[in-house]
C-alpha angles and dihedrals in degrees: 000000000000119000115215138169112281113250138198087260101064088048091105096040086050089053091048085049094054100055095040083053092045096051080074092073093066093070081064092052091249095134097149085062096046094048090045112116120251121255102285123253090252094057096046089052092056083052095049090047090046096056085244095113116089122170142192126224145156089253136359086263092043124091124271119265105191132354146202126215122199152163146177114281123178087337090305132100108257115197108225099190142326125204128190120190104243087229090061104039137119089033094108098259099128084050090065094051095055098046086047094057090038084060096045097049091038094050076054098053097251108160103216145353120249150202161113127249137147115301090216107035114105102226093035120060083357097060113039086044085070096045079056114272127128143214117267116222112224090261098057099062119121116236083248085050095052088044082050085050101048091043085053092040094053094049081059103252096135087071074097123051104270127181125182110237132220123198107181112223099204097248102106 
């Protein structure tokens, strides 16, 4: 699997690989969360432009099968969000995206990884749990994490237990 920056080209896919990823949820009977709509064209091309957009493919001409998206946030990498094709998951995949963008913030001196997911959800807290991250009390969030928390909270996705999530990079 090679991980490349995300272009204007694999948009569309990315989309396509939102919305196979979020149909899982329904199993859960989150079906709000399955049926929401996938970042929009215009949004993963700030984060292509920004240097925010990572993907993952067979080879550096193939389309992507899974993506990150993620930004700066109080001084810290947040992880936006990270999608995996079902057809293509437990294979370790989301894994290498995260380590990728662990080694690039951590080559820049960013101190830790961040972000927020679903506390019951298997391959959300679970599993970045085990790829090293760890639970946030109320009081550690960040004033950027707390902005992140009330914007989620507000499109309804606490509906479902979240928790914002640290993994220190060792560059304190």
């Amino acid at each position: 699997m090679r991980i490349r920056e995300g272009a204007d080209r694999d948009l569309i896919t990315l989309q396509d690989i939102e919305r196979a990823a979020g149909r899982c949820f329904r199993d859960l009977g989150m079906d709000a969360v399955a049926d929401d709509e996938p970042p929009s064209l215009a949004m993963l091309g700030r984060y292509a432009r920004a240097g925010g957009l990572w993907v993952a493919a067979e080879t550096a001409a193939d389309r992507p099968v899974a993506y990150v998206l993620v930004e700066a946030v109080d001084g810290n990498t947040h992880v936006e969000q990270i999608s995996v094709h079902p057809d293509r998951a437990r294979r370790g995949i989301g894994r290498a995206l995260i380590e990728h963008v662990a080694a690039r913030a951590r080559a820049a001196g960013v101190p830790a990884l961040t972000l927020a997911t679903f506390t019951e959800v298997p391959w959300n807290a679970p599993y970045y749990e085990r790829c090293g991250f760890r639970r946030l009390a109320p009081e550690e969030l960040t004033p950027g994490l707390r902005k992140i928390r009330a914007e989620e909270a507000l499109a309804g996705l606490d509906r479902w237990p979240r928790v914002c999530m640290w993994r220190d990079l060792g560059t304190a």
